[in-house]
Legacy VTK file of the C-alpha trace (Angstrom):
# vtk DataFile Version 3.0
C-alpha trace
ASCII
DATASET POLYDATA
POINTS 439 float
0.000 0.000 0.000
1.122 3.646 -0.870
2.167 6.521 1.362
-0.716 7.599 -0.148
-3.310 5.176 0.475
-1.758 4.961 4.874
-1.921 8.891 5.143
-6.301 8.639 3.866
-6.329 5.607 6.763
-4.722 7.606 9.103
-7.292 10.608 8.352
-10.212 8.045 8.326
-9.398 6.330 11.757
-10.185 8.994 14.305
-13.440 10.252 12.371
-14.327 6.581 11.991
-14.067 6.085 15.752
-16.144 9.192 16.862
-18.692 8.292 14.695
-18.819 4.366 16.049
-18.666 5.951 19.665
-20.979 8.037 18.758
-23.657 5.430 17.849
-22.965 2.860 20.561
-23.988 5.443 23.023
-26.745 6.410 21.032
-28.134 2.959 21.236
-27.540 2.279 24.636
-24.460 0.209 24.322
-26.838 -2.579 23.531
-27.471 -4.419 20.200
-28.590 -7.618 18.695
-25.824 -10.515 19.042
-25.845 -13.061 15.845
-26.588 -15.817 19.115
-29.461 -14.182 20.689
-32.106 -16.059 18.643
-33.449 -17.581 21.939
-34.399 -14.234 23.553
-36.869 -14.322 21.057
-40.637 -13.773 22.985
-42.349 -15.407 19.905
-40.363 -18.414 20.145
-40.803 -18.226 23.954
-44.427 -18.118 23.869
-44.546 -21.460 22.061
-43.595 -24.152 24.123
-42.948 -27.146 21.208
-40.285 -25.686 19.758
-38.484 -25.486 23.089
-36.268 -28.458 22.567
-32.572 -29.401 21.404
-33.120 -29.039 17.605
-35.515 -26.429 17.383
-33.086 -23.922 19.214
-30.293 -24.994 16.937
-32.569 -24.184 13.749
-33.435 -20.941 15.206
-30.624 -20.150 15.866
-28.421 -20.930 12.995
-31.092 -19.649 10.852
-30.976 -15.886 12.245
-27.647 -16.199 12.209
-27.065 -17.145 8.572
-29.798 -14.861 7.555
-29.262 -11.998 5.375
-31.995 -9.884 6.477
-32.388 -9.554 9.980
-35.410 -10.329 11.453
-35.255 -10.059 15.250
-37.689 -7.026 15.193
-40.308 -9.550 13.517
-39.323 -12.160 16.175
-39.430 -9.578 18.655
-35.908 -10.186 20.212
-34.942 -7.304 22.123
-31.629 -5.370 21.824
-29.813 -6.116 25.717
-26.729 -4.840 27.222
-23.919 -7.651 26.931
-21.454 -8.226 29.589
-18.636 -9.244 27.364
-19.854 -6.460 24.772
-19.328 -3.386 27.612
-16.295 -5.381 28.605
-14.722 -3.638 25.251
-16.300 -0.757 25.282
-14.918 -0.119 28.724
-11.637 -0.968 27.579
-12.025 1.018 24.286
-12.861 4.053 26.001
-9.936 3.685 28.718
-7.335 3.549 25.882
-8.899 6.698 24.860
-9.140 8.338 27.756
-5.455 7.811 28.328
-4.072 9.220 24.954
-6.541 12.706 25.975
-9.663 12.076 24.684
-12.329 13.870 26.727
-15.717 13.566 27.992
-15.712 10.134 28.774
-15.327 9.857 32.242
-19.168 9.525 32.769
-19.301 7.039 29.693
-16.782 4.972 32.051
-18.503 5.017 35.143
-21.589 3.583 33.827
-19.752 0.932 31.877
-18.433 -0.180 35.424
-21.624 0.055 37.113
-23.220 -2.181 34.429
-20.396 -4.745 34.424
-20.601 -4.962 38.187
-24.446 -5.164 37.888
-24.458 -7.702 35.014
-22.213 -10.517 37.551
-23.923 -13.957 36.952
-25.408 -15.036 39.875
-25.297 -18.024 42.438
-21.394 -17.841 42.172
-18.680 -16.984 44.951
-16.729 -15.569 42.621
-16.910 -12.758 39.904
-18.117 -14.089 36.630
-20.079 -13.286 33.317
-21.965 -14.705 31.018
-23.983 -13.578 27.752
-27.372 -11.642 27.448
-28.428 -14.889 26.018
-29.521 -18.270 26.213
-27.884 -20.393 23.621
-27.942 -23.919 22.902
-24.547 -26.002 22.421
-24.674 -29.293 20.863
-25.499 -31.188 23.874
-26.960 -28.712 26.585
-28.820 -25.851 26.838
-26.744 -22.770 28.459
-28.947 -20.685 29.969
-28.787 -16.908 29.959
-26.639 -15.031 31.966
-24.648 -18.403 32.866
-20.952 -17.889 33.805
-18.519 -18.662 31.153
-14.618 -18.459 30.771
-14.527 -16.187 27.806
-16.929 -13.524 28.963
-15.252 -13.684 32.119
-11.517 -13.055 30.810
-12.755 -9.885 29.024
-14.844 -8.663 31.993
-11.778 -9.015 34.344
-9.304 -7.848 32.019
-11.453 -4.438 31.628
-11.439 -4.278 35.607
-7.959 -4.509 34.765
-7.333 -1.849 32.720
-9.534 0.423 34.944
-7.593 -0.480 38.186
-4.205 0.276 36.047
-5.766 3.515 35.106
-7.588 5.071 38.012
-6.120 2.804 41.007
-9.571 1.887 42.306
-8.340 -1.462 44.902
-12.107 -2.845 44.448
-11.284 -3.460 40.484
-8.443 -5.372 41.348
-10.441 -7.315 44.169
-13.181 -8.353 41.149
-10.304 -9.181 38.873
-8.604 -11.617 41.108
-11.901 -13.109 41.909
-12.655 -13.913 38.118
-8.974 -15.702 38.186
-9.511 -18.370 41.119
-13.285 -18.609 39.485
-10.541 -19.414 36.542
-8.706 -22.310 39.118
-11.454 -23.427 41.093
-14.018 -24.031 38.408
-12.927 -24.094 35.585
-8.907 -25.916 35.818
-8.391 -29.328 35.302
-5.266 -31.391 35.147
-5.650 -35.334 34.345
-1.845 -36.493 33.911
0.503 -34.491 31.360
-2.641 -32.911 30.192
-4.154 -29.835 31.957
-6.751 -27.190 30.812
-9.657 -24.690 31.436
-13.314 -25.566 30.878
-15.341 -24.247 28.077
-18.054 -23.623 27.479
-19.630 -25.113 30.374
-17.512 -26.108 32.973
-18.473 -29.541 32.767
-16.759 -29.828 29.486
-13.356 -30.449 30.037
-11.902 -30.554 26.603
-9.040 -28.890 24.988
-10.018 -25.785 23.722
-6.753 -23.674 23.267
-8.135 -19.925 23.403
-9.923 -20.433 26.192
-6.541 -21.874 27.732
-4.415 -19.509 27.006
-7.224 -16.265 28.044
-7.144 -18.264 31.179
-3.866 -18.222 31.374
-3.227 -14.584 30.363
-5.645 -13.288 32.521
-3.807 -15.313 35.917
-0.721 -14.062 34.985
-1.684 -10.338 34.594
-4.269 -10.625 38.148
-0.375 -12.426 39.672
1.738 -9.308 38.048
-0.138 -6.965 40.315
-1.002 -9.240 43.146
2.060 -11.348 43.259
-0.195 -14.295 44.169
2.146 -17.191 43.293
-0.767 -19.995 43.658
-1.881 -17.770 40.239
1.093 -19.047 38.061
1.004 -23.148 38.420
-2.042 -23.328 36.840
-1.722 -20.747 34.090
1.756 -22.122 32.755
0.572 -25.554 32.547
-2.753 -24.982 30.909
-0.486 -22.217 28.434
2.104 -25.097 27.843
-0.017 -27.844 27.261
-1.928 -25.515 24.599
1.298 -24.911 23.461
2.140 -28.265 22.141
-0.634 -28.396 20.345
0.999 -26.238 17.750
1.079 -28.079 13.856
4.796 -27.173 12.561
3.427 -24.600 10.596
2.462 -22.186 13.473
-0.986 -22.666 13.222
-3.453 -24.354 16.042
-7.089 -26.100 15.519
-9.657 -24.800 17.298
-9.517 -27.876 20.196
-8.563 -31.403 20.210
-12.230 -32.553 19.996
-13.223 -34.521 16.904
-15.041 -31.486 15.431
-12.817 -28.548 16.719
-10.715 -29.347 14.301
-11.200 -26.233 12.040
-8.539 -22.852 12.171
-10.034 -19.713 11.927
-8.975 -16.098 12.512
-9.976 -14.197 15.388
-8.971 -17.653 18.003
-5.582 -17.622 16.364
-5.236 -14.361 17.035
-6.760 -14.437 20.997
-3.829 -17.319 21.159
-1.134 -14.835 20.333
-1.864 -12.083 21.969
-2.841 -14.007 24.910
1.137 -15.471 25.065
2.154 -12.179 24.342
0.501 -10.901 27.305
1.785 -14.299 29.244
5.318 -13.132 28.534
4.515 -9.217 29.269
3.180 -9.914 32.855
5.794 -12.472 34.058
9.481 -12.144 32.035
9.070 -15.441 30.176
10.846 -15.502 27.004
9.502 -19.494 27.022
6.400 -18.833 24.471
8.968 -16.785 22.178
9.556 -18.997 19.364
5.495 -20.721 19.783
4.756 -16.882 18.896
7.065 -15.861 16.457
5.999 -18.941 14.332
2.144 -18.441 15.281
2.792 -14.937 14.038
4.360 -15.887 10.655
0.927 -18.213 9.870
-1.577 -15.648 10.997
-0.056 -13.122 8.092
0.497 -15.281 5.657
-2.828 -17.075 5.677
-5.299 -14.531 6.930
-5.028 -11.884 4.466
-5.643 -11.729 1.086
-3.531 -9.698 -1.458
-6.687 -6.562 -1.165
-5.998 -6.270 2.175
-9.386 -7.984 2.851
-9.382 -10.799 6.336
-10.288 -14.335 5.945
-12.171 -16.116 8.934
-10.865 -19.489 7.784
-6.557 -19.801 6.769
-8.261 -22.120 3.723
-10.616 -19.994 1.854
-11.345 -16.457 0.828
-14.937 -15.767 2.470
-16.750 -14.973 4.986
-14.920 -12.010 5.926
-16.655 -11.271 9.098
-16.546 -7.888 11.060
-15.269 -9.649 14.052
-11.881 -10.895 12.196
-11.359 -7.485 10.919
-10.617 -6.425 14.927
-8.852 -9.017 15.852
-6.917 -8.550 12.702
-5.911 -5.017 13.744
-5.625 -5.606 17.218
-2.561 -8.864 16.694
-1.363 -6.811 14.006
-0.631 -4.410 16.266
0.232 -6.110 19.650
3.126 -8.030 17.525
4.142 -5.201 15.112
7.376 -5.735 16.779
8.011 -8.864 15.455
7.091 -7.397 11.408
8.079 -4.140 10.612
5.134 -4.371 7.921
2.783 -5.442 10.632
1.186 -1.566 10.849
0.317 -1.081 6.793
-0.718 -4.695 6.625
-3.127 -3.656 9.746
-3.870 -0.338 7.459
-4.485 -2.035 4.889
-7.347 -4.078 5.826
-8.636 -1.603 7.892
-9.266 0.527 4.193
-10.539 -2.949 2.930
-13.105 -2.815 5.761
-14.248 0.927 5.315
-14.769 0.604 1.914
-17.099 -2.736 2.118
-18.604 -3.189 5.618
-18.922 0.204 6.841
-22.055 1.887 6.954
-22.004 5.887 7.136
-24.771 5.705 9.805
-22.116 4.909 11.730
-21.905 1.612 12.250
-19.956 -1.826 10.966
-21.743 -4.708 8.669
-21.494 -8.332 10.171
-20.261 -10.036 7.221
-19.354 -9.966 3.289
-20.210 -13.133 1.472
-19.012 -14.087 -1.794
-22.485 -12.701 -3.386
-24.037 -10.488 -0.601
-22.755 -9.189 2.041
-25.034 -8.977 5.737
-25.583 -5.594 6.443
-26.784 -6.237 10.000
-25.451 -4.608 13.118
-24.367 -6.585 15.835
-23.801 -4.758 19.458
-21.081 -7.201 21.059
-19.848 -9.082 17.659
-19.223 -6.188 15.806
-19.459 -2.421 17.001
-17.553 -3.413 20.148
-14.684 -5.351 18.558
-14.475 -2.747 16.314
-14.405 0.216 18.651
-12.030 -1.364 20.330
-9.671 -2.164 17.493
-9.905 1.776 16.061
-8.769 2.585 19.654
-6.059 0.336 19.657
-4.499 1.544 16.429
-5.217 5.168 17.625
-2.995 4.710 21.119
-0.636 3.157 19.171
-0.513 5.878 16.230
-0.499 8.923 19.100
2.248 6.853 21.017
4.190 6.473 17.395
3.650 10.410 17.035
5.055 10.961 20.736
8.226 8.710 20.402
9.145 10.258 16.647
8.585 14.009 18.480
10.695 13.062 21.404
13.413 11.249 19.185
13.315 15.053 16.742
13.604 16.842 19.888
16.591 14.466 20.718
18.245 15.179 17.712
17.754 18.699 17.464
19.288 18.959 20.945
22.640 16.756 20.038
22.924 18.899 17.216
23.173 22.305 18.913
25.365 20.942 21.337
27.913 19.627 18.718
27.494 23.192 17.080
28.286 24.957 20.343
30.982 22.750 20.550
32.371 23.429 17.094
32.100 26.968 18.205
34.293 26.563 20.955
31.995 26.525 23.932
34.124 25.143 26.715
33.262 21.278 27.608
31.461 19.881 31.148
28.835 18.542 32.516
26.517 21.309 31.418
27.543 20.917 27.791
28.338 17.533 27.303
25.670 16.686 24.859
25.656 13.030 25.723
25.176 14.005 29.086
22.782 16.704 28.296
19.943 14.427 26.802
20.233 11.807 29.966
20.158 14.481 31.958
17.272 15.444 30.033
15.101 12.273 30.000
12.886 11.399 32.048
13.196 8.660 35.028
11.341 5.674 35.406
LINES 1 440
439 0 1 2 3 4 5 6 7 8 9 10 11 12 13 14 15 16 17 18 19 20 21 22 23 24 25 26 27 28 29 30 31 32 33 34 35 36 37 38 39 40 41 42 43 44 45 46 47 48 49 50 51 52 53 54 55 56 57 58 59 60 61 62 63 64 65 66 67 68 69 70 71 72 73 74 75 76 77 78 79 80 81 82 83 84 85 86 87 88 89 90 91 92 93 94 95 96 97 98 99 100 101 102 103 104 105 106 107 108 109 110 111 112 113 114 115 116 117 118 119 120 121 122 123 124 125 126 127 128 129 130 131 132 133 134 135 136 137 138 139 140 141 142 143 144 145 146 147 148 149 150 151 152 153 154 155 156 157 158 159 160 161 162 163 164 165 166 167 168 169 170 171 172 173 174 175 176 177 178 179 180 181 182 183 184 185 186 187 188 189 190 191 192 193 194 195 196 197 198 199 200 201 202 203 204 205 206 207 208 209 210 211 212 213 214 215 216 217 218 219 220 221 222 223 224 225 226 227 228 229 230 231 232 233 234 235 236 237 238 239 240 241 242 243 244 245 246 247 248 249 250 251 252 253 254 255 256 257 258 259 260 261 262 263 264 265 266 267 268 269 270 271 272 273 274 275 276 277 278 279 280 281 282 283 284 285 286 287 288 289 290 291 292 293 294 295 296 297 298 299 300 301 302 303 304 305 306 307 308 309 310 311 312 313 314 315 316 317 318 319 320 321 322 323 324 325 326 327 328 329 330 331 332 333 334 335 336 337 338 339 340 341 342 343 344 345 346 347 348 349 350 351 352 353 354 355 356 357 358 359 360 361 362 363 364 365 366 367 368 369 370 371 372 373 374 375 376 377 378 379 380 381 382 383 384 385 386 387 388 389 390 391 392 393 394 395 396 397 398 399 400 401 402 403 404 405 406 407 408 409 410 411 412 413 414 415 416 417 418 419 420 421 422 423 424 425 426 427 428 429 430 431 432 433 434 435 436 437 438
C-alpha cells in the first residue's frame, strides 16, 4: 500500500471512531448478538419448539440470515457483559491518549459490568445476554462462562491500572480463582480450562491460554504465586498443540478441528501478554511462528481478512478487529505489521462500513449482511480503532521526542564546534540523559 493510500487511513481512523462511539452510546451500548435467537418472545411463547433441535434451527437460521429479522421475532436489543467489557476498555485507551468527555461514559460501563455478575457464584463471573444452545446442553442466559469472564476481568484490569480503584483489582482476582477453582483441570501431562460449560473439560486452546493470560496479569499486580502453576501448565499444554506450521485447531475434539482467525489471534496475543506480565521468554519462538501463519494465511492480497486460513470468504466484522488488534500487539516482530493492519482496515471501510455509523457483520461471496451486531461487531471494532489510535499517538510521541533528541545533540555539537568550553553542562551526551525522564 502507498504513502498515499496509509496517510487517507490515518485521516479516516479517528473520524471513523467518533462516529462508532458516537452510535454505541446512542443505542444504549446494547445491540442484537448473531446468538441471541433464543431471547426471542415469539419463540418463547410457544412451548414445542423449546427443545434441542428447534433452538439450533433458530438459531443458525438468524444467524445465517441476510436480512435480519429479530424485530419480527421480537428479540430485544440487551446490554452484553462481554460487549461493555470492550467498550470499557475502548474508552480507557482513549481516555489515556486525551480524549475527553468520557469519564461519565466509564462510570456507567463499570456500574453495568458490576451489575451484570452472573449469579449463584462466589466468585466474579459473566456470562452472555443470552440463552444459547450447544450441541449437547442448553446454556442458559446469563450463565458464567470463561470467555466472557476473561474480558470482563481484564477491563477491571485496565480500569484499576488507570484510576487505582483497589475494588477493580479485588473483582479481577476473583474472576482468576473462578478461573482455578471451576474451571482448571489437570488429568496427567494434560491440563486445561473448561469451556463452554464447565463440565466440558476438553481442549479448547483460546480459552486456555485467556485463562492463562488473565492469571498471569491478576499475579503481576497481586504477586499471588498460587496464580502461576495453573496458568503455565494450561499455556504449555496448549502450546504443544501447535502443527509445525504455526498454526493451532480450534480444540482437540473430533469437530474442533477447524482454524479460523480471530482464536488464532486471541492465542497470540494471549502469550504475548503471558510473557509481558511475568518475564518469560519461554512462548517466544510458539509466537514468532504463530505470528508468521496468521499473516500469511489470513489476508488476502486486497488487504481484505479471511475467517478461515483455507478460503477467501466470509470475511466477518469480528476478524477485521482481531486482525488489527494482533497486528498491532506483535508489530514488533514485522516491521510491515502496521500497513498490513492499514491495509485491511481501508478494505473494511470501503465494504462493511455503513455511514450511519456503524460496521456490517459479514461480506459473502455474493451479498454481504448488512446487519449490526452490538457485542460481535461495534464493540470489537471500537475497540480495534482505539487500539491503532494509542498506538498511532504513542508512534507520534516517540518520533517528536526522538526530533527533539536530535535537534538537541545537534546544537550541542554546534556549540561545541564553536568553541563553547566542555562539562557537565555541555556535554551533549550528558545533556539528553540528563534530560530524560526517570522511570
Amino acid at each position: 500500500m502507498t504513502q498515499v493510500h496509509s496517510a487517507m487511513v490515518d485521516d479516516a481512523l479517528e473520524p471513523t471512531l467518533l462516529k462508532l462511539l458516537a452510535y454505541c452510546d446512542a443505542n444504549g451500548w446494547a445491540g442484537y448478538d448473531p446468538y441471541d435467537a433464543l431471547n426471542s418472545r415469539v419463540f418463547q411463547a410457544l412451548p414445542f419448539l423449546n427443545s434441542r433441535l428447534p433452538r439450533l434451527v433458530l438459531t443458525q437460521a438468524l444467524k445465517r440470515s441476510p436480512i435480519d429479522l429479530r424485530r419480527l421475532l421480537l428479540v430485544p436489543k440487551t446490554p452484553n457483559p462481554k460487549a461493555l467489557a470492550l467498550f470499557l476498555s475502548a474508552l480507557l485507551k482513549l481516555d489515556g491518549i486525551g480524549h475527553t468527555g468520557l469519564k461519565a461514559a466509564i462510570q456507567m460501563m463499570i456500574e453495568q459490568l458490576i451489575s451484570l455478575r452472573s449469579t449463584g457464584v462466589p466468585y466474579w463471573c459473566w456470562g452472555y445476554s443470552f440463552p444459547w444452545q450447544t450441541r449437547t446442553e442448553l446454556v442458559p442466559r446469563g450463565a458464567p462462562n470463561l470467555v466472557s469472564t476473561t474480558f470482563a476481568a481484564n477491563a477491571f484490569l485496565d480500569a484499576y491500572e488507570c484510576q487505582g480503584n483497589p475494588r477493580f483489582l479485588e473483582i479481577a482476582t476473583s474472576a482468576a480463582w473462578y478461573m482455578i477453582n471451576d474451571l482448571y483441570w489437570a488429568e496427567g501431562s494434560s491440563a486445561g480450562f473448561a469451556y463452554p460449560r464447565p463440565s466440558m473439560r476438553n481442549q479448547v486452546h483460546n480459552a486456555n491460554f485467556l485463562a492463562a493470560a488473565l492469571l498471569c496479569r491478576v499475579h503481576h499486580h497481586t504477586g499471588d504465586a498460587g496464580l502461576l502453576e495453573p496458568a503455565f501448565r494450561a499455556a504449555r499444554a496448549s502450546a504443544s498443540r501447535q502443527a509445525p506450521n504455526g498454526s493451532w485447531a480450534y480444540g482437540e475434539g473430533k469437530s474442533q478441528g477447524w482454524i479460523d482467525n480471530f482464536h488464532t489471534g486471541y492465542n497470540l496475543c494471549a502469550l504475548r501478554s503471558i510473557a509481558r506480565h511475568t518475564g518469560t521468554a519461554e512462548f517466544d519462538e510458539c509466537i514468532t511462528r504463530g505470528f508468521a501463519f496468521y499473516r500469511d494465511h489470513f489476508f488476502c492480497p486486497d488487504g481484505s481478512v479471511r475467517y478461515y486460513h483455507d478460503r477467501d470468504y466470509p470475511k466477518d466484522i469480528h476478524c477485521v478487529a482481531q486482525a488489527l488488534i494482533t497486528l498491532i500487539t506483535l508489530d514488533d516482530l514485522d516491521p510491515s505489521s502496521r500497513t498490513l493492519a492499514q491495509k485491511a482496515l481501508r478494505w473494511a471501510l470501503e465494504h462493511m462500513w455503513d455511514e450511519r455509523g456503524f460496521f456490517y457483520y459479514r461480506v459473502l461471496r455474493l451479498k454481504t449482511v448488512r446487519t449490526s451486531y452490538m457485542r460481535w461487531s461495534q464493540a470489537w471494532m471500537l475497540l480495534a480503532l482505539a487500539t491503532m489510535l494509542e498506538h498511532s499517538m504513542r508512534g507520534r510521541t516517540q518520533q517528536t521526542q526522538t526530533s527533539a533528541m536530535i535537534a538537541r545533540l545537534d546544537a550541542n555539537k554546534a556549540s561545541l564546534a564553536h568553541g563553547v568550553p566542555s562539562g557537565p553542562g555541555s556535554d551533549p551526551i550528558h545533556a539528553v540523559v540528563q534530560s530524560e525522564p526517570r522511570p
